[in-house]
C-alpha positions in Angstrom: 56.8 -33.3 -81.3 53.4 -34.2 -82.0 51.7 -31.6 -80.3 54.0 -29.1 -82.7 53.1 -31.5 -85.8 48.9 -30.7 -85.0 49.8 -26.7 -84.4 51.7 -26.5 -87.6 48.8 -28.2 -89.7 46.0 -26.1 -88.2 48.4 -22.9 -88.7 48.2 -24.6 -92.3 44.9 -25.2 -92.5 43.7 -21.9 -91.6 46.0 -20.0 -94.1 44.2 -22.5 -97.2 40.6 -22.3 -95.7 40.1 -19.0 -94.6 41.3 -16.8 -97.4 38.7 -19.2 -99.6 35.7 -18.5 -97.3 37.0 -14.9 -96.7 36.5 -14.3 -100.4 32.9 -15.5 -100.5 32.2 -14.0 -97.0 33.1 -11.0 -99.3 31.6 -11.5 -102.1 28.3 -12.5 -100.0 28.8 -9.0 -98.0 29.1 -7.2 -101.6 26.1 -8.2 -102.2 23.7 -7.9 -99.3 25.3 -5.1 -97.1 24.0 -1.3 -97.4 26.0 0.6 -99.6 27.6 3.4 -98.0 30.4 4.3 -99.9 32.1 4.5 -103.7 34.1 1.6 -102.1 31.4 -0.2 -101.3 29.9 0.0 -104.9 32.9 -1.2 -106.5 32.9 -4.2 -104.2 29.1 -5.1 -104.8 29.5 -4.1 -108.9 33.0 -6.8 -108.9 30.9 -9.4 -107.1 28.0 -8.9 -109.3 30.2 -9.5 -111.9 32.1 -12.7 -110.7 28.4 -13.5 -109.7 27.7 -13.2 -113.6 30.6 -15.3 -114.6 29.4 -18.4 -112.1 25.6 -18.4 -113.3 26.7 -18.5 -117.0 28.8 -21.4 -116.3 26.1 -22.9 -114.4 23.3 -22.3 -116.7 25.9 -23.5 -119.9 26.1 -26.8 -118.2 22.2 -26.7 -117.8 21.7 -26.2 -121.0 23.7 -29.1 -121.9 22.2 -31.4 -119.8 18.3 -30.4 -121.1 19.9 -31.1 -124.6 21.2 -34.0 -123.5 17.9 -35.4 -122.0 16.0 -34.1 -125.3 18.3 -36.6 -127.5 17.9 -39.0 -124.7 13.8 -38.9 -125.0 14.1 -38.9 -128.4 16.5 -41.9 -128.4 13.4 -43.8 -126.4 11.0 -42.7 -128.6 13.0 -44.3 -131.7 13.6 -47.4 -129.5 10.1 -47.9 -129.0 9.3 -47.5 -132.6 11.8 -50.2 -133.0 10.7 -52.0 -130.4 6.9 -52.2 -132.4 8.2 -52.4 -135.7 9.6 -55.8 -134.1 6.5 -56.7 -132.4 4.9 -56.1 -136.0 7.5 -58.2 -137.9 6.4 -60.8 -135.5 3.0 -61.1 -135.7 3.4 -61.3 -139.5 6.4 -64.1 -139.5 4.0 -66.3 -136.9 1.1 -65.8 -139.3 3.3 -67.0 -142.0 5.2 -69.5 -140.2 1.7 -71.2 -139.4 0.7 -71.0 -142.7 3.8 -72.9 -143.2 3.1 -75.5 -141.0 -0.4 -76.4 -142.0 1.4 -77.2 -145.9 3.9 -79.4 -144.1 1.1 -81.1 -142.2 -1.0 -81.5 -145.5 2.8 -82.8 -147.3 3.0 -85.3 -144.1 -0.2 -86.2 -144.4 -0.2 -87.3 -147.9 3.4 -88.9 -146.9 1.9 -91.0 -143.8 -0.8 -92.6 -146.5 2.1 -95.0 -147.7 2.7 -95.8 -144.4 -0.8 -97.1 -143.1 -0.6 -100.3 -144.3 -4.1 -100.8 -142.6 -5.7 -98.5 -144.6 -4.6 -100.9 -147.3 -4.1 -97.0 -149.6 -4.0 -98.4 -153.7 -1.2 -95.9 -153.8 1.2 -97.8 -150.9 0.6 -100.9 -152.5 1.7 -99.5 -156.0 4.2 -97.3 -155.0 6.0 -100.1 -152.3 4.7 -102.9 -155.6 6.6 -100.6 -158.4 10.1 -101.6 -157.0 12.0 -103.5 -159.8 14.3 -104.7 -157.0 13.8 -106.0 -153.6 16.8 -103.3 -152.8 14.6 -100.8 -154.3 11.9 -102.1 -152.5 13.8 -101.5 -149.2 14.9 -97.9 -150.3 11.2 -96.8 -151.4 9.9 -97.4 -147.7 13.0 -95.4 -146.3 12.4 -92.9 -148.5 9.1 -92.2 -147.2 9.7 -92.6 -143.2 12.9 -89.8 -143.6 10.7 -87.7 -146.1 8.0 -88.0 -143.0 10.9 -87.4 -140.5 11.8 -84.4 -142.1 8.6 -82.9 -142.1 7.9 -83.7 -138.5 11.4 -81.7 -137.7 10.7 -79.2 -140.3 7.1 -78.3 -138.2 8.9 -78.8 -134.7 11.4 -76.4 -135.7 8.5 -74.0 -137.3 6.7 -74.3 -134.3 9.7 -73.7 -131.8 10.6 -70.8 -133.8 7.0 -69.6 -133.1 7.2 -70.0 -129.7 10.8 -67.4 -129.6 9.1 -64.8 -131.5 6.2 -65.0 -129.2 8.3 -64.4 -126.6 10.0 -62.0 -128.5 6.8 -59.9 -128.4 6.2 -60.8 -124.6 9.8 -59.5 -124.1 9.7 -56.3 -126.7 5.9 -55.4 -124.9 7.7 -55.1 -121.7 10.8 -53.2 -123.2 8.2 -50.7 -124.3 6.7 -50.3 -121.0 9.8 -49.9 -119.5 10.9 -47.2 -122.2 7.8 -45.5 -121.8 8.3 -45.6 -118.2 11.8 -44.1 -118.8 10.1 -41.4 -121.1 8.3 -40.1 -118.6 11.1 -40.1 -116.0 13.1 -37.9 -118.7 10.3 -35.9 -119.4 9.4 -35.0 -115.6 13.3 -34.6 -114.6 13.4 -32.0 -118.2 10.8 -30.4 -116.6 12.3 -29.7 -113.7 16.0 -28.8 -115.8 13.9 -26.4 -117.9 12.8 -24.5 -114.8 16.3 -24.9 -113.1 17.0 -22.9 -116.4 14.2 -20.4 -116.4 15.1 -19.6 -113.0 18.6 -19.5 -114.0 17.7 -16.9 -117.0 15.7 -14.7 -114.4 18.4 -14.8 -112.4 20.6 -14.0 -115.0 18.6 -10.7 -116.2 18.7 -9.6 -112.2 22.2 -10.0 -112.4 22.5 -7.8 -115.3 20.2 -5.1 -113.9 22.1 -5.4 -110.9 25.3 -4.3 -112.4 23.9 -2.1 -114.5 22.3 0.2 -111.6 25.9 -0.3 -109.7 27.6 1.5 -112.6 25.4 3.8 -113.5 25.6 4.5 -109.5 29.5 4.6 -110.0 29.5 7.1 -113.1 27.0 9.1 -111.1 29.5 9.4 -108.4 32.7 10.1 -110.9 30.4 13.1 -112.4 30.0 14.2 -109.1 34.3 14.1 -108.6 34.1 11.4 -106.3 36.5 9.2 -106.9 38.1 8.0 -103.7 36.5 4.6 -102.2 36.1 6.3 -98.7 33.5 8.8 -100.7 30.2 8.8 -99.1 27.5 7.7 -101.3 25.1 9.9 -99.9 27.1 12.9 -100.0 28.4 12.2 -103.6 24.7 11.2 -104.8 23.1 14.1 -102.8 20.6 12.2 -101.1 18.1 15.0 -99.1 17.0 14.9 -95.4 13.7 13.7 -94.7 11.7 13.3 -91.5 9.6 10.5 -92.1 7.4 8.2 -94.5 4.1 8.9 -96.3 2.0 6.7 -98.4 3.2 6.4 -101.9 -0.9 7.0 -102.8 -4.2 7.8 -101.9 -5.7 5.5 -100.3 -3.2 3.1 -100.1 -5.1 0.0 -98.8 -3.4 -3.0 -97.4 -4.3 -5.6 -100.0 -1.7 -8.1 -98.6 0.4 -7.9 -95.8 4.4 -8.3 -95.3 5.4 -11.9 -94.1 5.2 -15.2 -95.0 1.7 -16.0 -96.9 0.3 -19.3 -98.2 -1.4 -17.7 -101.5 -1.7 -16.3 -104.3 2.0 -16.9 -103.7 4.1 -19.3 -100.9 6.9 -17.8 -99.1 8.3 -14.6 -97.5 6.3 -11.7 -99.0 9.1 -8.8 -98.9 6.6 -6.0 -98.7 3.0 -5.1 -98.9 0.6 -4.8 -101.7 -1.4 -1.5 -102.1 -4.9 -1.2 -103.7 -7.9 1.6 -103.8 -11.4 1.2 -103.5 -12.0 0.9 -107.5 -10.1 -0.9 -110.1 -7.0 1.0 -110.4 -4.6 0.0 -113.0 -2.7 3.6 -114.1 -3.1 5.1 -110.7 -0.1 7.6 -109.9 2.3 6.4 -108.0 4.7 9.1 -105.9 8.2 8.4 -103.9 7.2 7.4 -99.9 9.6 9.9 -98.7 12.3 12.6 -100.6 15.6 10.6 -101.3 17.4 9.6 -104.7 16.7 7.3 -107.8 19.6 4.6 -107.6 17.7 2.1 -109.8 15.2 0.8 -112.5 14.1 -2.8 -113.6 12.3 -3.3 -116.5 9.9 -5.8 -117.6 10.9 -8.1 -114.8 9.2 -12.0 -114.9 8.4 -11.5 -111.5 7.9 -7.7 -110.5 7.6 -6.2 -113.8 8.7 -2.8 -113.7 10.6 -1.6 -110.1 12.2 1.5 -109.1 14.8 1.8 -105.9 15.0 5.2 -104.1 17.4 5.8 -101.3 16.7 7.8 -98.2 17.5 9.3 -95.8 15.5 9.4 -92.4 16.8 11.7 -89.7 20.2 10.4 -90.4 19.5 7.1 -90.8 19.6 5.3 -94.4 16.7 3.5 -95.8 15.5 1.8 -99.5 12.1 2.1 -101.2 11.1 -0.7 -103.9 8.2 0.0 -105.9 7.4 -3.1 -108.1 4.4 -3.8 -110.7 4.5 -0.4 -112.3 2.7 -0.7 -115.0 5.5 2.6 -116.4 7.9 4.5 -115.4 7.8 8.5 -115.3 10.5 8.1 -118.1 11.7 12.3 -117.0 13.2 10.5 -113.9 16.3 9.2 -114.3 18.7 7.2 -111.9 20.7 10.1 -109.7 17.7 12.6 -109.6 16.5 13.9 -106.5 12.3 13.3 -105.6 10.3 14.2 -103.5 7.0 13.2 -102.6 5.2 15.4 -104.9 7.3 14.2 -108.0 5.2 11.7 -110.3 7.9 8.2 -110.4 5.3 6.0 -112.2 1.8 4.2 -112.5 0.0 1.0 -110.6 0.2 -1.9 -112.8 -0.6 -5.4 -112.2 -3.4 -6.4 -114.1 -2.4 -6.1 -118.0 0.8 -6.4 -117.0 0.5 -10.1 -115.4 0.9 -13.2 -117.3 -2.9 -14.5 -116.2 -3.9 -11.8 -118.1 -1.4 -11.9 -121.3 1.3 -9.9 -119.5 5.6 -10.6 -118.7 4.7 -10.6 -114.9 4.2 -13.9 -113.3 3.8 -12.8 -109.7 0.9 -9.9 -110.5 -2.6 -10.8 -110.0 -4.4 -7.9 -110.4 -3.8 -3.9 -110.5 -2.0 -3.0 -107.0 1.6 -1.9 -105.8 4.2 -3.9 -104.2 5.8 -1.6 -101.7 8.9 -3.2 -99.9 11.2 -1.0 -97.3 14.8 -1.7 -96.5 17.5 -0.7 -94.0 20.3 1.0 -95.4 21.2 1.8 -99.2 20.9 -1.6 -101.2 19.9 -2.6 -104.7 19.6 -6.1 -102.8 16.4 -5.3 -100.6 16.1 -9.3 -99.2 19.3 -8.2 -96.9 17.3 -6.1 -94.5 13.7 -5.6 -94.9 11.4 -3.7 -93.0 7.5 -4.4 -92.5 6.4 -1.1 -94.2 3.3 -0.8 -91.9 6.0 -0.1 -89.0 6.9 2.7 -90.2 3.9 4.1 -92.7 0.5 4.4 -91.6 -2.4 2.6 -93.8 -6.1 2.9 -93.2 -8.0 0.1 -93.2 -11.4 -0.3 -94.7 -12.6 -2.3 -97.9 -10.4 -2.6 -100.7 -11.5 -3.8 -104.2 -10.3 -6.8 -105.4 -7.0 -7.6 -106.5 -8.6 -10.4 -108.9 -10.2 -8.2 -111.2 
């Protein structure tokens, strides 16, 4: 009976789990899998879209939370203030306070005159002397031990109530380490929210571009009456035959290879940078191979402006990326036909990065960022290709990128 019990639950178990990961197995293939078909599309344009929905959520509740730890670094700033404004208060209630204490002493002083009957003081003697009464008599010298009592409490209790509003500022000086201490934290983990949220908004305008080539890509295909999800994209977007890859320029000097790199930037490089011999911000920049516009990016924070051809390569289906354009050929549009004589753009890079007053934050210097993927993808990361496997550069001098 048992044994049936465990079947039953895993039976269970796998009808509530894998539906869940099947969607985002799906949603994940969408995404990153060459785009073969209208099908296909349609499937990386509605995860794009549910992609949309789950980074504006993400990024509202970011938001909230850098709003929240403004007010919160505020809140520590007014606390210190307090906190001082104490401190302050303090200082001036001691000074006070002592002034205080010094009249009391003179008032005791004067008080203990009648009572140093060694001094033999006129005053005593005439004061003590004045008493009509022996019970006045009696009364006078109480009257001036309690008056000297009472002073002697009066400057204890001044001079305890010094001692608390010294440690009052002991205790407040600490607080306002400790705040400041705090500020910082908040500042440093803000920091870190605000670029959660700037990599949140770059992801965001990816996103956006992202669906906007998949339904342009769509519409191309409707015009073209294809309108089945078995349509072949390269069919319906009448991508030519080519034989093989050429450089997208003249000279076309490796200026920084594919792979992972340690500077000017860390981590995978997804293609390599092209240069010339001379400074060469506006050079022309022409399609590696014939094929078919499926995208354009502008003004991205890191790539500035990129264009996405689709090829194909003796049959098989490959991606060109062209990023750091400093402009588009604005006559090409997504859905026309190149060729390697047709003019897509110019080399950017220099005015166009952000150490030089430009949007790009991943540009150096003038040069073109060439990246080549398997299959037909607006998601190039899914399968990339080291260009200089299947393009041939010279090597030689190259001018400098940092110029």
């Amino acid at each position: 009976m048992k044994k049936y019990a465990v079947l039953i639950l895993t039976i269970l178990l796998t009808l509530i789990i894998f539906p869940i990961n099947a969607k985002a197995d799906a949603i994940s293939d969408a995404l990153t899998n060459p785009l073969r078909t209208l099908g296909d599309i349609e499937d990386a344009l509605a995860a794009a879209q549910e992609e949309k929905i789950k980074q504006e959520n993400e990024t509202k509740l970011t938001e909230q939370e850098y709003e929240q730890l403004a007010k919160d670094i505020v809140a520590s700033e007014e606390k210190v203030q307090e906190l001082n404004k104490e401190i302050e208060d303090a200082k001036k209630r001691i000074v006070e306070l002592g002034e205080e204490i010094e009249d009391k002493k003179k008032e005791t002083n004067n008080i203990l005159v009648f009572l140093q009957l060694s001094n033999g003081e006129k005053e005593y003697l005439e004061y003590i002397f004045e008493a009509k009464t022996f019970t006045d008599f009696i009364h006078r010298i109480s009257v001036v031990e309690q008056l000297t009592k009472y002073n002697k409490e009066q400057i204890k209790e001044m001079n305890e109530l010094i001692k608390e509003l010294e440690d009052l500022q002991v205790e407040n000086a600490k607080n306002i380490k400790e705040q400041e201490k705090l500020q910082e934290e908040l500042k440093e983990k803000r920091k870190k929210v605000k670029s959660q949220l700037t990599d949140l908004y770059d992801g965001a305008l990816k996103i956006d571009d992202q669906i906007d080539q998949l339904q342009k890509q769509i519409k191309l295909m409707h015009d073209n009456n294809c309108y089945d999800r078995s349509d072949q994209l390269a069919k319906c977007m009448g991508i030519p035959m080519a034989t093989g890859f050429i450089r997208p320029f003249s000279p076309g000097i490796v200026t920084d290879v594919f792979g992972y790199r340690s500077e000017p930037l860390t981590g995978m490089h997804s293609g390599v940078d092209l240069g010339t011999y001379t400074p060469a911000e506006g050079t022309k920049i022409y399609p590696v191979a014939a094929g078919v516009v499926a995208g354009k990016v502008y003004r991205n924070s890191c790539g500035g402006n990129q264009l996405y051809i689709y090829h194909n390569i003796n049959g098989v289906e490959y991606t060109s990326l062209y990023m750091h354009l400093l402009s588009f050929n604005e006559n090409v549009k997504i859905g026309d036909i190149v060729n390697t004589n047709t003019l897509i753009g110019y080399m950017g890079g220099w005015s166009t990065s952000t150490a030089h007053g430009g949007y790009d934050s991943c540009a150096f210097g003038a040069h073109l960022h060439l990246t080549l993927a398997k299959g037909h993808t607006l998601n190039h990361w899914a399968s990339l290709i080291d260009p200089e496997s299947m393009i041939y550069f010279p090597s030689g001098w190259w001018y400098s990128r940092y110029w």
